[in-house]
N, CA, C and O atoms as a GROMACS GRO file, in nm:
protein
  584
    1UNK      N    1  -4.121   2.011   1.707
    1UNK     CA    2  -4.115   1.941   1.581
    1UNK      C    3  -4.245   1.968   1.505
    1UNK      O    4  -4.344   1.937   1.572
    2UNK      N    5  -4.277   2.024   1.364
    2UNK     CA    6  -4.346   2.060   1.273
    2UNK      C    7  -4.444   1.928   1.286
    2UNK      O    8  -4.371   1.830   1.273
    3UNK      N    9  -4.559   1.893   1.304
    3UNK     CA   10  -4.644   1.800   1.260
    3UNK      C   11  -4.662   1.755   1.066
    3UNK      O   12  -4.666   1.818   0.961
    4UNK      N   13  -4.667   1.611   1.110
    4UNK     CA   14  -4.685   1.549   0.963
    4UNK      C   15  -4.809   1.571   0.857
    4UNK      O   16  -4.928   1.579   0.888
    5UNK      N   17  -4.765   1.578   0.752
    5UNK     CA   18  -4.882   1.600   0.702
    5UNK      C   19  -5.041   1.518   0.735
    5UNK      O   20  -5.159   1.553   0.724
    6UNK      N   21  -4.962   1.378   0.787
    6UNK     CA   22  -5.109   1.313   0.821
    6UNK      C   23  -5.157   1.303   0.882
    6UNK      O   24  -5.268   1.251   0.866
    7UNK      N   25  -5.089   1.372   1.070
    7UNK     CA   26  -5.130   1.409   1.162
    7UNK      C   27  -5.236   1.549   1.123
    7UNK      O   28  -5.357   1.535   1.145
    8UNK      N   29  -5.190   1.670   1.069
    8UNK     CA   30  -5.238   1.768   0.979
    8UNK      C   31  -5.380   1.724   0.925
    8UNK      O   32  -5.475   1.801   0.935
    9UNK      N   33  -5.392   1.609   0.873
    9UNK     CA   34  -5.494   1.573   0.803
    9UNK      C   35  -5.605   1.504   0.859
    9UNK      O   36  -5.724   1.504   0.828
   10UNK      N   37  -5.531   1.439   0.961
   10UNK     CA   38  -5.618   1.379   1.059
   10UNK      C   39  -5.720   1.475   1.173
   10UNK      O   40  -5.834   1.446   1.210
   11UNK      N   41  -5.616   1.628   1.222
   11UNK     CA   42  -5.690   1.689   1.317
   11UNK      C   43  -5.795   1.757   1.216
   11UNK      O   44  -5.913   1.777   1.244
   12UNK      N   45  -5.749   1.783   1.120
   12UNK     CA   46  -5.905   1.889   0.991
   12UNK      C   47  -5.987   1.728   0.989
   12UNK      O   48  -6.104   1.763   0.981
   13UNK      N   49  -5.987   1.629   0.991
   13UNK     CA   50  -6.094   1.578   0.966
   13UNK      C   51  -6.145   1.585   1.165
   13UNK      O   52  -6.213   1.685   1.185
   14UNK      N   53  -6.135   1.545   1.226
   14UNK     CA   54  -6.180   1.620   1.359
   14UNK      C   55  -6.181   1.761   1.356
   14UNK      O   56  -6.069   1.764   1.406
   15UNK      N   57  -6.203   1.857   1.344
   15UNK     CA   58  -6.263   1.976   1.283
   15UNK      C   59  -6.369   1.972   1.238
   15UNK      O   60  -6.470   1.992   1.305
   16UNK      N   61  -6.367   1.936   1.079
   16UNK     CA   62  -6.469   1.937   1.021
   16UNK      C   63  -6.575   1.866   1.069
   16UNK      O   64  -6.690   1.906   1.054
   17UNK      N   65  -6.552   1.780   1.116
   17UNK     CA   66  -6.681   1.672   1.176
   17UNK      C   67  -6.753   1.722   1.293
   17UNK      O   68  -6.870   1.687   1.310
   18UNK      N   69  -6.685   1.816   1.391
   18UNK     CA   70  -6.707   1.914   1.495
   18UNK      C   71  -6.787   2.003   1.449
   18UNK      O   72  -6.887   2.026   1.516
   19UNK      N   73  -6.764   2.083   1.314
   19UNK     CA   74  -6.816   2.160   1.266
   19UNK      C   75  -6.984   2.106   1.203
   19UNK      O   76  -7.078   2.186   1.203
   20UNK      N   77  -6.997   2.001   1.166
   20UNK     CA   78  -7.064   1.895   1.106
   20UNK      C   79  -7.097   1.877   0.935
   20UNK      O   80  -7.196   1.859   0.863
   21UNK      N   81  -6.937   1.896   0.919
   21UNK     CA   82  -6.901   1.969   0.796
   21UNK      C   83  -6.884   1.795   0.741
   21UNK      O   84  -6.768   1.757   0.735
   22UNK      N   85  -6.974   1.709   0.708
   22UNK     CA   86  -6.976   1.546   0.679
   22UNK      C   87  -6.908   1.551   0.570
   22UNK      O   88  -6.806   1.482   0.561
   23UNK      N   89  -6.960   1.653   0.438
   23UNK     CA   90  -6.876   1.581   0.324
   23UNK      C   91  -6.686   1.633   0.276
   23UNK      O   92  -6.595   1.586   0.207
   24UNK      N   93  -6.706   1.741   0.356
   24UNK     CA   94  -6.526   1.751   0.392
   24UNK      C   95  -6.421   1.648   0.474
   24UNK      O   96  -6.298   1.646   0.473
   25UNK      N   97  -6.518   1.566   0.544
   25UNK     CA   98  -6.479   1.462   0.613
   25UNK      C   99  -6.472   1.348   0.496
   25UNK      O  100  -6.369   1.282   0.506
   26UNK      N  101  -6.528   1.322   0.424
   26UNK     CA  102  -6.554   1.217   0.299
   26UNK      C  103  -6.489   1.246   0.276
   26UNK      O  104  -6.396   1.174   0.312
   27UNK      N  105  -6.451   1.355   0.206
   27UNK     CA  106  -6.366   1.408   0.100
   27UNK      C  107  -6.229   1.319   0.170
   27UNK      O  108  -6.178   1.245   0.085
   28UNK      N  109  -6.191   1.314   0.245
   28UNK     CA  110  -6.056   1.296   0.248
   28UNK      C  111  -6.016   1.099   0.293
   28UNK      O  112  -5.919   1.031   0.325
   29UNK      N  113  -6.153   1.082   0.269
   29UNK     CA  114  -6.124   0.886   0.245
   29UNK      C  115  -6.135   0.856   0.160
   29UNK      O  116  -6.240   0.878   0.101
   30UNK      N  117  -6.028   0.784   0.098
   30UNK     CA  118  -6.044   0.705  -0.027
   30UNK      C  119  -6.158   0.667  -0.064
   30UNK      O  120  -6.250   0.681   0.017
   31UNK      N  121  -6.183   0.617  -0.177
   31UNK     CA  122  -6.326   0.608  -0.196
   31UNK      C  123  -6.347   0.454  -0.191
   31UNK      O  124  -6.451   0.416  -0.246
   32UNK      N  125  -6.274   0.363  -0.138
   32UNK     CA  126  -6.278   0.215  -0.079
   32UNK      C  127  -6.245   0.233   0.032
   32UNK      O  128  -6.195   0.128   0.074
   33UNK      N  129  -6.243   0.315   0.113
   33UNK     CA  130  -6.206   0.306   0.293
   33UNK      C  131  -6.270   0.172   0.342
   33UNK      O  132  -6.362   0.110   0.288
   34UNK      N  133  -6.207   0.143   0.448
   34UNK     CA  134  -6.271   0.041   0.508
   34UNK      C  135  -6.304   0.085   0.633
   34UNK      O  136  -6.227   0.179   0.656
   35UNK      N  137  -6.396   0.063   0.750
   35UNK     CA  138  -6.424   0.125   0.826
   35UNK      C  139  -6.434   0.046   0.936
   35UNK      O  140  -6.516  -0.046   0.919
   36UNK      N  141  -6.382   0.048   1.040
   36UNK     CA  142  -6.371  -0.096   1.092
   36UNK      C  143  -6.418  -0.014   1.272
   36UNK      O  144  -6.357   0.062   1.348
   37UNK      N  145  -6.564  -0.088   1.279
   37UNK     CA  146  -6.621  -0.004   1.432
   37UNK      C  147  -6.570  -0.122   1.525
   37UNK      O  148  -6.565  -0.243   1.502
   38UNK      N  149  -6.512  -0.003   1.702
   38UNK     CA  150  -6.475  -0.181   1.807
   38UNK      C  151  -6.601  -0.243   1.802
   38UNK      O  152  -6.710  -0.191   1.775
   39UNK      N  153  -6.566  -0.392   1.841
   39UNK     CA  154  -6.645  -0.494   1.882
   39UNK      C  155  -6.761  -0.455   1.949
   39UNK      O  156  -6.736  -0.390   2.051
   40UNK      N  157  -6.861  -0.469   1.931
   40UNK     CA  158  -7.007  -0.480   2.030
   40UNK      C  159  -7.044  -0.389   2.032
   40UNK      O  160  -7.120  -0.368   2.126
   41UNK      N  161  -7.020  -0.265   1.928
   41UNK     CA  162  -7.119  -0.130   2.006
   41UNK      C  163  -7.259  -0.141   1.862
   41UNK      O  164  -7.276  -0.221   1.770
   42UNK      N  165  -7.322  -0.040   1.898
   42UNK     CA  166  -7.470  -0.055   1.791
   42UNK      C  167  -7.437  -0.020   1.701
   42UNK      O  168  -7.532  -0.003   1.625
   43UNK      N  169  -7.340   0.004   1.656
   43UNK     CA  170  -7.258   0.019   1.516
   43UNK      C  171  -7.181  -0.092   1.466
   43UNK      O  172  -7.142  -0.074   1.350
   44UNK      N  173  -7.155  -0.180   1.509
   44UNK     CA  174  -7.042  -0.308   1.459
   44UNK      C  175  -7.114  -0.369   1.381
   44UNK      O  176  -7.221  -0.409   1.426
   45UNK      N  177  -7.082  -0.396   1.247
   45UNK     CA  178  -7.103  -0.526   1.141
   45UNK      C  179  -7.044  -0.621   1.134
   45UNK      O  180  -6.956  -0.647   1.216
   46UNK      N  181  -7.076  -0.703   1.031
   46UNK     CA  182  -7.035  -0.842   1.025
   46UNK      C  183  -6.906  -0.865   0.980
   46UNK      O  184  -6.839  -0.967   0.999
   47UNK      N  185  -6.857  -0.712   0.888
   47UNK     CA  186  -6.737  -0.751   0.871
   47UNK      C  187  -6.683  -0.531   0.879
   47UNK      O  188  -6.717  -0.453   0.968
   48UNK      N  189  -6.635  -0.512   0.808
   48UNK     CA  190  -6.562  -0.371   0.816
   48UNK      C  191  -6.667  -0.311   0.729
   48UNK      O  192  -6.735  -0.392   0.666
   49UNK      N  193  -6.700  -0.145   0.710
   49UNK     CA  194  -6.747  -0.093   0.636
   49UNK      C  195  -6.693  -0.053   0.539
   49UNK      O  196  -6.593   0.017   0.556
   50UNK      N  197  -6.737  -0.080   0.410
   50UNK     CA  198  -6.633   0.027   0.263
   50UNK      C  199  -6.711   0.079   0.201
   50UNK      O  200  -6.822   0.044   0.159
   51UNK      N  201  -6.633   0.202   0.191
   51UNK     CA  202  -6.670   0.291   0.091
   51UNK      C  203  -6.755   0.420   0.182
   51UNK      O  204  -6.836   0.407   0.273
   52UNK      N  205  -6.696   0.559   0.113
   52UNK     CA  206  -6.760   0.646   0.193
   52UNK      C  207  -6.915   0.681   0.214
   52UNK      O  208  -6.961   0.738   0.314
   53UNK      N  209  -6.998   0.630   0.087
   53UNK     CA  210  -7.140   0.609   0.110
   53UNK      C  211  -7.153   0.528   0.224
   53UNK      O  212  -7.217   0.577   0.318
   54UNK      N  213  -7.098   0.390   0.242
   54UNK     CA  214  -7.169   0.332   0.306
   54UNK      C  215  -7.099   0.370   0.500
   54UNK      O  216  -7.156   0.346   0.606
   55UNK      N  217  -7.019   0.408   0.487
   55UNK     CA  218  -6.944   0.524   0.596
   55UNK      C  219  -7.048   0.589   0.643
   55UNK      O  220  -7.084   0.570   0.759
   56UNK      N  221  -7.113   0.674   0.563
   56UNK     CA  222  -7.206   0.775   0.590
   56UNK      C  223  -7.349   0.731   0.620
   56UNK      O  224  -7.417   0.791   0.704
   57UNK      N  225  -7.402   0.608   0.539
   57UNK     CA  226  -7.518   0.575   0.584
   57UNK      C  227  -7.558   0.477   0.739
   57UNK      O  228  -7.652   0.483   0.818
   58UNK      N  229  -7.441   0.394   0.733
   58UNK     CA  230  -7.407   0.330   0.845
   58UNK      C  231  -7.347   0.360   0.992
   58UNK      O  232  -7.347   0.290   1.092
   59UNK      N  233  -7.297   0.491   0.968
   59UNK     CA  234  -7.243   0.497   1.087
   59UNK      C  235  -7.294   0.638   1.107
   59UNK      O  236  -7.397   0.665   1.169
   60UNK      N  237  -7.208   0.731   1.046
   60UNK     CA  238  -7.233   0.886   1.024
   60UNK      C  239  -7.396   0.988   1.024
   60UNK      O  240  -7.398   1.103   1.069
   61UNK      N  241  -7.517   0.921   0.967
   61UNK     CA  242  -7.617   0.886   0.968
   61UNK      C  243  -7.666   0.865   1.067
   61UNK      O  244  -7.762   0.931   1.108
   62UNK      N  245  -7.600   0.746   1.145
   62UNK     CA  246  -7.726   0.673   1.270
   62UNK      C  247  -7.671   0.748   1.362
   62UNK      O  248  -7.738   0.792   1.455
   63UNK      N  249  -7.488   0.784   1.342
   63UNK     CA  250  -7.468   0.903   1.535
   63UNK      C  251  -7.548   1.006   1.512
   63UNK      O  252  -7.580   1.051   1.622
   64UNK      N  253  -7.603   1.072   1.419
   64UNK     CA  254  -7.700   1.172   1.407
   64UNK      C  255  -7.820   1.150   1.433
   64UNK      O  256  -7.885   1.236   1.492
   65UNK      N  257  -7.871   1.044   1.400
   65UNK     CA  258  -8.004   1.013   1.453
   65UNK      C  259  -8.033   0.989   1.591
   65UNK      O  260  -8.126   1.053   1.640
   66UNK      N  261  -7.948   0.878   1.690
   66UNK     CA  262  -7.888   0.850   1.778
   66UNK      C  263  -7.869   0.955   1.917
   66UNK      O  264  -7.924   0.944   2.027
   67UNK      N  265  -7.786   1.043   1.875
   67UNK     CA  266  -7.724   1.120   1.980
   67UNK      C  267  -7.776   1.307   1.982
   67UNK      O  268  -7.784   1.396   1.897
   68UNK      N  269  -7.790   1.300   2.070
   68UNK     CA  270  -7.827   1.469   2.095
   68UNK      C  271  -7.658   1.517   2.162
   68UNK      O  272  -7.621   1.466   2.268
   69UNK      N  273  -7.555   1.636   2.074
   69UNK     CA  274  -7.434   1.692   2.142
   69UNK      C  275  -7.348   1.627   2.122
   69UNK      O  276  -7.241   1.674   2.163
   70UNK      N  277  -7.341   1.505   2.061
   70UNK     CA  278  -7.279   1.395   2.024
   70UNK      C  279  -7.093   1.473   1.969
   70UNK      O  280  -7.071   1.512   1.855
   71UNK      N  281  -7.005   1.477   2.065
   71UNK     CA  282  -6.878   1.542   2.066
   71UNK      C  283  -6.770   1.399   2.045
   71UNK      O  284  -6.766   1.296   2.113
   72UNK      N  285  -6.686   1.441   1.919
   72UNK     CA  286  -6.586   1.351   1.890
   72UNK      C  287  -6.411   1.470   1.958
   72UNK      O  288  -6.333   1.526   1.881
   73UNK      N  289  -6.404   1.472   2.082
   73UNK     CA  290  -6.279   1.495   2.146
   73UNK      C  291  -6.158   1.448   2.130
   73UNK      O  292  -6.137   1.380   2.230
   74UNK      N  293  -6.019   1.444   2.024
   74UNK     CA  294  -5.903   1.465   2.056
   74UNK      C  295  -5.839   1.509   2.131
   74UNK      O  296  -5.826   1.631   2.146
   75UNK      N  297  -5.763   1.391   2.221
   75UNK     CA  298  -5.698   1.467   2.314
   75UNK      C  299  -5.486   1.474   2.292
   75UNK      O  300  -5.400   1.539   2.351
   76UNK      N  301  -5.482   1.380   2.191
   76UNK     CA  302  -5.325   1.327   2.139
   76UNK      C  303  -5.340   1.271   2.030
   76UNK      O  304  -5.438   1.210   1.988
   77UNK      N  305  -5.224   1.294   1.972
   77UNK     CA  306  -5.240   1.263   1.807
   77UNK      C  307  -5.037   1.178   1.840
   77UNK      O  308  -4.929   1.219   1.882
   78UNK      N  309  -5.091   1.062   1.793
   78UNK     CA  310  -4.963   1.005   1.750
   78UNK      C  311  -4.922   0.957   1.646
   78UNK      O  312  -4.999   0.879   1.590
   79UNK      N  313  -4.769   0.987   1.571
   79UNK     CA  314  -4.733   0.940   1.431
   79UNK      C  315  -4.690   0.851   1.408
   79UNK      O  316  -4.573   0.854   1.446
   80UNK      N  317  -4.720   0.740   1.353
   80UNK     CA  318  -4.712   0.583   1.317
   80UNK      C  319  -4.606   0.572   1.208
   80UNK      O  320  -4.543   0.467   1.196
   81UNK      N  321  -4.577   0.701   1.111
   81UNK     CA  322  -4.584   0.714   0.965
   81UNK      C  323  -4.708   0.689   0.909
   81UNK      O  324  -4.805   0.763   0.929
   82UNK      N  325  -4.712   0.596   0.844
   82UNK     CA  326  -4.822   0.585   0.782
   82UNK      C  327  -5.008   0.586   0.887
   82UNK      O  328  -5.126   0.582   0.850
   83UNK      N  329  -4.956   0.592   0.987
   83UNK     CA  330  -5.086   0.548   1.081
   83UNK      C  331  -5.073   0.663   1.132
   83UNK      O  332  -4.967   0.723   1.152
   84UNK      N  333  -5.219   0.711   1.162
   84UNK     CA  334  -5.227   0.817   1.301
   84UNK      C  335  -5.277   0.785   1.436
   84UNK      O  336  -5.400   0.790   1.435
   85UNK      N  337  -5.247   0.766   1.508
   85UNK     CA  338  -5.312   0.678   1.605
   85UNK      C  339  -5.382   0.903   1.714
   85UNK      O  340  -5.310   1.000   1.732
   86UNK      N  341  -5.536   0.887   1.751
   86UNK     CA  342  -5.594   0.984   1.790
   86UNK      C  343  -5.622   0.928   1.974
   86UNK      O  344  -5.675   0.817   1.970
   87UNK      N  345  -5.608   0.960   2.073
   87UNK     CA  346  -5.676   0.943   2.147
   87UNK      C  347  -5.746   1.068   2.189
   87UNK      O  348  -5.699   1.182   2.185
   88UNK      N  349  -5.899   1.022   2.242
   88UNK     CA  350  -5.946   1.072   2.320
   88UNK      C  351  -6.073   1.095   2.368
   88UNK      O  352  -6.027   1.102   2.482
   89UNK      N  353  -6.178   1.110   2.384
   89UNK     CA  354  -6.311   1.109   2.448
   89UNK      C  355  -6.422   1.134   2.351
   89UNK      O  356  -6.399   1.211   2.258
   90UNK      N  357  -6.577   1.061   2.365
   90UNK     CA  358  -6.703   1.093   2.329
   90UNK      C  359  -6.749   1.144   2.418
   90UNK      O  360  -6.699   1.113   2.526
   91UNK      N  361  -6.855   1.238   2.420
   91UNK     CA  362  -6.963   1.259   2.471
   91UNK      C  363  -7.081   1.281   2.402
   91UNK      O  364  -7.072   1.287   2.280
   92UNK      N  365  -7.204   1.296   2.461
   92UNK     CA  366  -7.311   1.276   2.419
   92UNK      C  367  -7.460   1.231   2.523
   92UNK      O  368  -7.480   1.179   2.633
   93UNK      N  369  -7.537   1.285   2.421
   93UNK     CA  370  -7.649   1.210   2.533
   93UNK      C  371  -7.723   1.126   2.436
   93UNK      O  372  -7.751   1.183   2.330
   94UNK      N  373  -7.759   1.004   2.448
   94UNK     CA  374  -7.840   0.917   2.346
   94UNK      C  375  -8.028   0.964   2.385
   94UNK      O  376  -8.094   0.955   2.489
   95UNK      N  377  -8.061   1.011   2.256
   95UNK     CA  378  -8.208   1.057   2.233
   95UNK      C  379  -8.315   0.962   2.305
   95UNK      O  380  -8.408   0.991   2.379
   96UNK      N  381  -8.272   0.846   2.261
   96UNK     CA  382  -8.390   0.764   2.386
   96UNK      C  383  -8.370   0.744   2.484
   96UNK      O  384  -8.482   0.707   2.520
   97UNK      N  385  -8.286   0.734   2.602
   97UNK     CA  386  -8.273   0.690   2.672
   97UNK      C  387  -8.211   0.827   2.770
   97UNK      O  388  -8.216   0.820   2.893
   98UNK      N  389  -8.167   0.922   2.714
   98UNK     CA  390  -8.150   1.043   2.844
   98UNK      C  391  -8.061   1.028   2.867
   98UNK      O  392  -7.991   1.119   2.912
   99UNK      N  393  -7.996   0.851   2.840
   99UNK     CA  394  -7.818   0.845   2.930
   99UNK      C  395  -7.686   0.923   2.868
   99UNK      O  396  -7.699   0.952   2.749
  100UNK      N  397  -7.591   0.953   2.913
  100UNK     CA  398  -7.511   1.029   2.884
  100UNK      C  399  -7.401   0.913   2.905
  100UNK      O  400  -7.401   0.823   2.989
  101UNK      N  401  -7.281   0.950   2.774
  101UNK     CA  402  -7.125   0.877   2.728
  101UNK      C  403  -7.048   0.992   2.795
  101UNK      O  404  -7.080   1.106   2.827
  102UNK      N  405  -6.935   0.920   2.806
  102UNK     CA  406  -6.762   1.038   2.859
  102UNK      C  407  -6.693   0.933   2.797
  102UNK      O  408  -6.584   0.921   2.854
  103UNK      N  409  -6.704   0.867   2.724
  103UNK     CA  410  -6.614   0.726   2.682
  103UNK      C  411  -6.472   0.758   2.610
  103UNK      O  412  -6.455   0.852   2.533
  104UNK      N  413  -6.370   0.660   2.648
  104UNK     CA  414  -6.240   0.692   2.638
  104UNK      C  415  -6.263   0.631   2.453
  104UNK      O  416  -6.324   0.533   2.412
  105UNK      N  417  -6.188   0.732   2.380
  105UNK     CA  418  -6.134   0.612   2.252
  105UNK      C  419  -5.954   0.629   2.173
  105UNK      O  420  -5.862   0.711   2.182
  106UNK      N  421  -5.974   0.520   2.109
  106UNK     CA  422  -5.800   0.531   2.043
  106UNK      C  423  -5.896   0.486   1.892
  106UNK      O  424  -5.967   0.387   1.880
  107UNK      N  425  -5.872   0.582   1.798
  107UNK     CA  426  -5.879   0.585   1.656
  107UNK      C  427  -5.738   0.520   1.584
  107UNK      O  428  -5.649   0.595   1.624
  108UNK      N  429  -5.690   0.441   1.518
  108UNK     CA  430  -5.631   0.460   1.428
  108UNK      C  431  -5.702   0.471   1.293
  108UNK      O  432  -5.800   0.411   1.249
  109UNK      N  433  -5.591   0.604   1.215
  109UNK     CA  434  -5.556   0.596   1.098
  109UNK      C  435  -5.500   0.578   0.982
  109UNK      O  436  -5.416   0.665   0.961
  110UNK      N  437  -5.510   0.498   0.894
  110UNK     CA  438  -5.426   0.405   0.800
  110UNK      C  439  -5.440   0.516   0.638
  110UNK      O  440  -5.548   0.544   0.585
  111UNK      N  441  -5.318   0.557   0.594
  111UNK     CA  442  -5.320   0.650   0.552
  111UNK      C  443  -5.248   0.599   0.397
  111UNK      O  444  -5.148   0.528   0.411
  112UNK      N  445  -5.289   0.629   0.259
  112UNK     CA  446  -5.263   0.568   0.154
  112UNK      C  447  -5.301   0.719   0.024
  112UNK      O  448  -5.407   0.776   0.000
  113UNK      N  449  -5.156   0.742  -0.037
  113UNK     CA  450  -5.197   0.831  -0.139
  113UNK      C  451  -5.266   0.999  -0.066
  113UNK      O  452  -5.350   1.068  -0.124
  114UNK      N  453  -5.220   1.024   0.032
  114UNK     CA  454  -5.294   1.151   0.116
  114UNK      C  455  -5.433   1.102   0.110
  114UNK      O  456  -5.521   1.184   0.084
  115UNK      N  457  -5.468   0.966   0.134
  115UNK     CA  458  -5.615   1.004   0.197
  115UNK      C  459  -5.608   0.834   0.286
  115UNK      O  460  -5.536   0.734   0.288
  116UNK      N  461  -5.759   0.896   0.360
  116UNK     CA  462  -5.819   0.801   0.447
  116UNK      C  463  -5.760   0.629   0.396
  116UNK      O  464  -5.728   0.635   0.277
  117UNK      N  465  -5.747   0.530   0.436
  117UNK     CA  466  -5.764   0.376   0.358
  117UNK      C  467  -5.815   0.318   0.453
  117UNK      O  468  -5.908   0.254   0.405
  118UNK      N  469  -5.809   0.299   0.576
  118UNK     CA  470  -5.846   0.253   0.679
  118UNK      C  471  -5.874   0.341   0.830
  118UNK      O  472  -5.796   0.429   0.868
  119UNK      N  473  -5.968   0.310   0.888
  119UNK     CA  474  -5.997   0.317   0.991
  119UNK      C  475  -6.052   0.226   1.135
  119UNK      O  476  -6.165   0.178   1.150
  120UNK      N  477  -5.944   0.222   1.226
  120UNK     CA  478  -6.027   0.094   1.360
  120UNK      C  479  -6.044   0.185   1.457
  120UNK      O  480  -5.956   0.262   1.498
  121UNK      N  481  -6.171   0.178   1.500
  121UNK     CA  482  -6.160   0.228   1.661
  121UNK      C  483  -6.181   0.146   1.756
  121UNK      O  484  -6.247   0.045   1.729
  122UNK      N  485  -6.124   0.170   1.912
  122UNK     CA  486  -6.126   0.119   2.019
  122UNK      C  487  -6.187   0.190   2.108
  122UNK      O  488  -6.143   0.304   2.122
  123UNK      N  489  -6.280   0.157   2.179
  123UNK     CA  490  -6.383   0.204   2.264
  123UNK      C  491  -6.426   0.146   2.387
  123UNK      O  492  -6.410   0.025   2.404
  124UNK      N  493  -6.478   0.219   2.476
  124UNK     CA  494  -6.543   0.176   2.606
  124UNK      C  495  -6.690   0.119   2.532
  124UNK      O  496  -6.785   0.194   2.516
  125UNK      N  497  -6.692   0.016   2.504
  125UNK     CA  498  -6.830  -0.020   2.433
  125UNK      C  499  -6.902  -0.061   2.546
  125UNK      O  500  -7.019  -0.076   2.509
  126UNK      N  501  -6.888  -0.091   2.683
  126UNK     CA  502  -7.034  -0.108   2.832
  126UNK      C  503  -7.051   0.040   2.793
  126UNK      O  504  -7.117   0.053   2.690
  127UNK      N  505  -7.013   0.142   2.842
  127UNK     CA  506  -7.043   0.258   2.866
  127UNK      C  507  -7.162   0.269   2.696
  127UNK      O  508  -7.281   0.240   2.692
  128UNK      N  509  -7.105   0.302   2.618
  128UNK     CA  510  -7.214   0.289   2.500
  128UNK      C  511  -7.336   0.204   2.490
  128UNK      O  512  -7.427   0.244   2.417
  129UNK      N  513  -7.347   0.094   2.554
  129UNK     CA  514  -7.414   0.012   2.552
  129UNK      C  515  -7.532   0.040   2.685
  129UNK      O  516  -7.653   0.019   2.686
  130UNK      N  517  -7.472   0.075   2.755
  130UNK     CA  518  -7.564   0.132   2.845
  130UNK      C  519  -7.649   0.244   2.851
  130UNK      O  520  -7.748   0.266   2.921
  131UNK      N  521  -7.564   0.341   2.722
  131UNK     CA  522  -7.621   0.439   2.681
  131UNK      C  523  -7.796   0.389   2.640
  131UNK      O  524  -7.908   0.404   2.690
  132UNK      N  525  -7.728   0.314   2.503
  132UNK     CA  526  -7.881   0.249   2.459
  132UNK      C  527  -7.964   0.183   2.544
  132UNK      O  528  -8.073   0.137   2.513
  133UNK      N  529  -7.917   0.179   2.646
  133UNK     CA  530  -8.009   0.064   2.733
  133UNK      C  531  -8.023  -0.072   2.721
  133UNK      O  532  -8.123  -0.128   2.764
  134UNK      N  533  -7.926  -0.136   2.662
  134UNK     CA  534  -7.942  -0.246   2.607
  134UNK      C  535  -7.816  -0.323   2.704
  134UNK      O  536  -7.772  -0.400   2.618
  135UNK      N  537  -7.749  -0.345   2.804
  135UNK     CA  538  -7.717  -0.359   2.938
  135UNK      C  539  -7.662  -0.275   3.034
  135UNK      O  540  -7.597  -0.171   3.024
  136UNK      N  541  -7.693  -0.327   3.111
  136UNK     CA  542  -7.597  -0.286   3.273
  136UNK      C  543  -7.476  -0.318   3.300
  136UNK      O  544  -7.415  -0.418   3.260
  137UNK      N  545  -7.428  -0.203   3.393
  137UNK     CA  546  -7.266  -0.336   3.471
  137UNK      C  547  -7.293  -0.396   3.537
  137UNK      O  548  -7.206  -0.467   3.586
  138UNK      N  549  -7.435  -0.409   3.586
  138UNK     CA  550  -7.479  -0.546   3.674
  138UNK      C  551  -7.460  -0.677   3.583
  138UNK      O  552  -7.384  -0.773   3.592
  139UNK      N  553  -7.552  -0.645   3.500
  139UNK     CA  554  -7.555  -0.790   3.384
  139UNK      C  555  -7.424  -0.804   3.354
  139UNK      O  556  -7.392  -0.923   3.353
  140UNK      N  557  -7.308  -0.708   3.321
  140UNK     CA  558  -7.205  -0.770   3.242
  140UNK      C  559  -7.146  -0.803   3.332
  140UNK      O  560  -7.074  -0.903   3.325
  141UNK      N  561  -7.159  -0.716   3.467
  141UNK     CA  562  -7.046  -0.827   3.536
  141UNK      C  563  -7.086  -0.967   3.574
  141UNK      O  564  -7.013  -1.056   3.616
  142UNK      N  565  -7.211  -0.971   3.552
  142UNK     CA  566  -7.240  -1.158   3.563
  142UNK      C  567  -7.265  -1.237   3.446
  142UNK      O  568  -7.332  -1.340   3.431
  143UNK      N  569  -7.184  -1.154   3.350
  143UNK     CA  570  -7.154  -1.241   3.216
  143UNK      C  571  -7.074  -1.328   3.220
  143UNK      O  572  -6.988  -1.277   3.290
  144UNK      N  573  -7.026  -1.462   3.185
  144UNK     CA  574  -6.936  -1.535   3.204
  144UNK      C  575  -6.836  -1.485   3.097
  144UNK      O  576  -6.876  -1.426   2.997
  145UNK      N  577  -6.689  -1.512   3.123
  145UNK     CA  578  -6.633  -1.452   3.068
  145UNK      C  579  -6.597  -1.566   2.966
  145UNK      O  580  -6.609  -1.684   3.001
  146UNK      N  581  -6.528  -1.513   2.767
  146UNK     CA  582  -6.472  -1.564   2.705
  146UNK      C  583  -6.375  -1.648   2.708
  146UNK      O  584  -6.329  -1.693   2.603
   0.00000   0.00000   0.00000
């Protein structure tokens, strides 16, 4: 079966970002995207990110500063219609700390007018977090739970 155009659109923006081709990646989010990082990693705000400037200064920006090899891996692309749902792996080594990610993720994409409108990701956020050094699975596993 022929892939959708927004599956299509979704793997060139994984491309280009591989390539570190940033503003071909812009190019294709609305220019109110909302940007919505999982829970708890050194990227999460107070509420979603909008707009592709602030895309780029907030997130796009700091994995560059952040990460030495820093690899965004597709491994499945699924069609929602309007959603693309991406799974598949980070890697990377974080610049201060030497530690190295393999972290699993599921991207969705929320798709409006052929471009970007939304974005959530889901992530191994211990594994990231440990990257930075900022806990252990010792500590979390003696976190009390929610």
């Amino acid at each position: 079966m022929p892939k959708s155009e927004n599956v299509q659109l979704v793997e060139s923006l994984y491309a280009a970002f591989a390539q570190g081709n940033i503003p071909a990646v812009l190019e294709e989010f609305a220019p109110d995207i909302e940007w919505q990082q999982a829970e708890n990693t050194p990227y999460t705000t107070a509420g979603p990110v909008r707009g592709r400037q602030a895309v780029l200064d907030s997130i796009f920006s700091r994995l560059a500063e952040d990460w030495d090899g820093f690899t965004v891996t597709p491994r499945e692309y699924m069609d929602a219609g309007g959603t693309v749902i991406a799974l598949g792996r980070y890697s990377g080594t974080h610049r201060r700390t030497g530690r190295q990610i393999y972290a699993q993720f599921a991207h969705l994409w929320d798709m409006r007018g052929g471009k970007v409108a939304r974005y959530r990701q889901y992530t191994d956020t211990l594994q990231i977090a440990e990257a930075f050094g900022t806990v252990t699975r010792a500590a979390a596993a003696s976190a009390p739970a929610h």
